[in-house]
C-alpha positions in Angstrom: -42.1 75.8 51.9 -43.5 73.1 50.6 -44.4 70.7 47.9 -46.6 67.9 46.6 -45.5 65.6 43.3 -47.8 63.2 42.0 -44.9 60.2 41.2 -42.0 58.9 43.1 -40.6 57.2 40.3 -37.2 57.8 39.1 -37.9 60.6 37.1 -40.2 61.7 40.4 -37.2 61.5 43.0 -34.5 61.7 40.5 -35.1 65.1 39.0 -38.1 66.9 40.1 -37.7 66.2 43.9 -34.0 67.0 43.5 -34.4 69.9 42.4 -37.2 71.2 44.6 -35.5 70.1 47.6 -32.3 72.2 46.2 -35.0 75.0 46.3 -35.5 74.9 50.1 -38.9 72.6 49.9 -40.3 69.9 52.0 -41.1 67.6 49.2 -44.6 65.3 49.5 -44.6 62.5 47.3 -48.2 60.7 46.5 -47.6 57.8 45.1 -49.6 53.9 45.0 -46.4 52.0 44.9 -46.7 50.8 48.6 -42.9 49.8 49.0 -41.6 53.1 47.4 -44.2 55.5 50.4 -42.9 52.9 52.9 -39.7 53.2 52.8 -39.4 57.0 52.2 -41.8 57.5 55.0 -38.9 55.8 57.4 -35.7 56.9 56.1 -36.9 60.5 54.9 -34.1 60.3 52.4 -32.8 59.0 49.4 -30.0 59.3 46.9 -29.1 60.5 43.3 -26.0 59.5 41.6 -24.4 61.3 37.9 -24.2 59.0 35.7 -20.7 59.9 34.5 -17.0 59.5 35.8 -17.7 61.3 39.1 -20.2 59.3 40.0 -20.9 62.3 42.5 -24.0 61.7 44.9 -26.5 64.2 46.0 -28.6 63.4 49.2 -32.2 64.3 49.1 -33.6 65.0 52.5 -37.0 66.4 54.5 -39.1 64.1 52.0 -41.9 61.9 52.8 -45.0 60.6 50.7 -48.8 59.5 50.8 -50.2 56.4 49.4 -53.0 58.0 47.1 -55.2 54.7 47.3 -55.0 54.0 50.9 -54.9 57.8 52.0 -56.6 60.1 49.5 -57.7 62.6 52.3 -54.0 62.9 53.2 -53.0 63.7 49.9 -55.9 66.5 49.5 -54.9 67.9 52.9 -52.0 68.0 51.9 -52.5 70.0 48.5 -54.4 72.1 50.9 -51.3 73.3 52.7 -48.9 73.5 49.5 -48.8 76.4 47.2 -47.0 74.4 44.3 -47.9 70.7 43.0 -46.1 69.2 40.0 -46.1 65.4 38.6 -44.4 63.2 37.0 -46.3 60.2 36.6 -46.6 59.7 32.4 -49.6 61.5 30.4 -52.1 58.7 30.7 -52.4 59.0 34.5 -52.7 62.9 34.6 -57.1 62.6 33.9 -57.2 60.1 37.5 -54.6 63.1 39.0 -57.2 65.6 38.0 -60.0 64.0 40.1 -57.5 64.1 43.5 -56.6 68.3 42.1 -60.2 68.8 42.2 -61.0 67.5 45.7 -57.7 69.8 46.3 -58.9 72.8 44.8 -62.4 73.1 46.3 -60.8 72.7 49.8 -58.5 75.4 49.0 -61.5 78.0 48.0 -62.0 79.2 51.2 -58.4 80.0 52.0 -58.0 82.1 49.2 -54.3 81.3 48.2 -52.1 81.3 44.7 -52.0 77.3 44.0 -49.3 76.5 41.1 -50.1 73.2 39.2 -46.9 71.8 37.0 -47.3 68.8 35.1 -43.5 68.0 34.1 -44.3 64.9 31.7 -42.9 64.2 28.0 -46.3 65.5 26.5 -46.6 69.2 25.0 -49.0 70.9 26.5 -49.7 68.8 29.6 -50.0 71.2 32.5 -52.8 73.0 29.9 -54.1 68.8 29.7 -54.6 68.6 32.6 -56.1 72.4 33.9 -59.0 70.8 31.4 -59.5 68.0 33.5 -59.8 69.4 36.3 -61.8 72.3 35.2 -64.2 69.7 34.0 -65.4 68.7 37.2 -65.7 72.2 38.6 -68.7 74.3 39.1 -69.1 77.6 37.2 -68.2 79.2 41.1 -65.4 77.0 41.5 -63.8 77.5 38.3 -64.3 81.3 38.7 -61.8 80.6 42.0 -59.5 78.5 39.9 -59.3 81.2 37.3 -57.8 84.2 40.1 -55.7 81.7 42.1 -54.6 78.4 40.2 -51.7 78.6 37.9 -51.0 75.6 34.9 -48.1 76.9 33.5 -46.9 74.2 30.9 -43.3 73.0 31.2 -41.0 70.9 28.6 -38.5 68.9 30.9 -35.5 66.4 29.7 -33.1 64.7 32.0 -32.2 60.6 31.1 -32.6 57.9 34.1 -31.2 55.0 32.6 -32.6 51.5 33.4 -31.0 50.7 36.6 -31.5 48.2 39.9 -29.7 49.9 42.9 -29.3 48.0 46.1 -31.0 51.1 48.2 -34.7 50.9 46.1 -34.9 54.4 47.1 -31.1 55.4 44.8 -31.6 56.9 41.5 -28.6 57.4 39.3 -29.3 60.4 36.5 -27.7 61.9 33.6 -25.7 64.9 34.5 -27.8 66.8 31.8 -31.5 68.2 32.7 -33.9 71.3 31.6 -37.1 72.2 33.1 -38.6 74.8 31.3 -41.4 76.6 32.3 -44.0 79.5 30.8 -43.8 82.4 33.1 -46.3 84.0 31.3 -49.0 81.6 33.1 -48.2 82.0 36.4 -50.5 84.1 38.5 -48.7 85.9 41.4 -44.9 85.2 42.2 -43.0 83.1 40.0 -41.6 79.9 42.3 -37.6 80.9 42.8 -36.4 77.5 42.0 -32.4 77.1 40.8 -32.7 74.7 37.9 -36.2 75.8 36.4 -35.8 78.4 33.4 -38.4 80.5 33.0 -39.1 81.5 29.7 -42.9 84.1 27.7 -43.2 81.1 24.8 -42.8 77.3 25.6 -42.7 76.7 21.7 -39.0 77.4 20.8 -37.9 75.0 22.9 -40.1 72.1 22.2 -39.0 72.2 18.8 -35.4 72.4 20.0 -36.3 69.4 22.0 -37.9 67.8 19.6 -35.1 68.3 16.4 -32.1 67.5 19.3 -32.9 64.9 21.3 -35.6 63.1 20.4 -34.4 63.2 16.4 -30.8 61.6 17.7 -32.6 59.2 19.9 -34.8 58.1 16.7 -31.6 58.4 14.4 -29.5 56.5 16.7 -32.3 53.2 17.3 -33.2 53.1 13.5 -29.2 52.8 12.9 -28.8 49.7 15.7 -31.6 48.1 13.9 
């Protein structure tokens, strides 16, 4: 099986690649950080550390990546061949991912074959975002063929990568802690059997839990430091 994420970030290779490769995927990263493509393209791996007393490390392999700027005909062959694409690259950058999706999608008409589009970002609402950016610049056909085979099930994630320099650029040390939750209910064809996603009919419950747990302590706990 195999995968495309938009971000090879922390977040990128510290939680959503983990994961997917614990799901049995080759993971493609597309990223324009030159260094970060470089050097997974030659070692392939790369590591993620708890960030508690164990300090227990996970080795991520079958990876590799595209540089979107210098290679964007890579990165569309490439969603050409995948059946599932997520991101992680922050909400602002999700309209310039819709115009590589597009390029994606239209290549993908002829073969006729469920696509599912994740956008794992802290923004509610981002995979459904982003389905309207890329449904912008399709045809009335073309959308038609997005509507039977592309999925943009929206997902709430939370896992903490503190601010960290590691001596292997490619190391990411993680919080122990992470959700990915995703609505089911969006997905056309056969849900993705991923250990670590949760699967859920209604997003909304756990948003708010989200939003009244851990982003009300985080706010509680900088306005007391102040």
């Amino acid at each position: 099986m195999m995968a495309v994420h938009f971000g090879a970030g922390n977040i990128g290779r510290g939680f959503i690649g983990q994961l997917l490769h614990e799901a049995k995927y080759h993971v493609t990263f597309v990223d324009v950080n030159k260094s970060v493509v470089d050097a997974l393209n030659e070692k392939k791996q790369y590591q993620v550390i708890l960030a508690d007393d164990s300090q227990h490390v996970d080795l991520i392999t079958d990876v590799s990546a595209i540089n979107s700027q210098e290679n964007p005909e890579q990165v569309i062959a490439a969603i050409l061949d995948t059946e599932l694409v997520t991101t992680a690259v922050g909400p602002t950058i999700l309209p310039f991912i819709a115009k590589t999706l597009v390029a994606g999608i239209k290549a993908r008409i002829a073969i006729q074959k469920p696509l599912i589009v994740m956008a794992c970002e802290n923004m509610i609402g981002a995979s459904a975002s982003l389905q309207a950016s890329v449904y912008a610049e399709l045809s009335e056909t073309e959308k038609q063929y997005a509507d039977a085979f592309v999925s943009f099930p929206n997902a709430a994630v939370d896992r903490i990568v503190p601010n960290q320099t590691q001596d292997d650029p490619l190391s990411v040390l993680v919080e122990p802690f992470f959700e990915w939750v995703v609505e089911e209910s969006a997905i056309k064809g056969a849900v993705p059997a991923i250990p670590g996603i949760t699967y859920v009919a209604d997003l909304t419950p756990y948003i708010e839990r989200k939003l009244f747990t851990v982003n009300t302590g985080h706010a509680v706990t900088a306005t007391l430091a102040i």
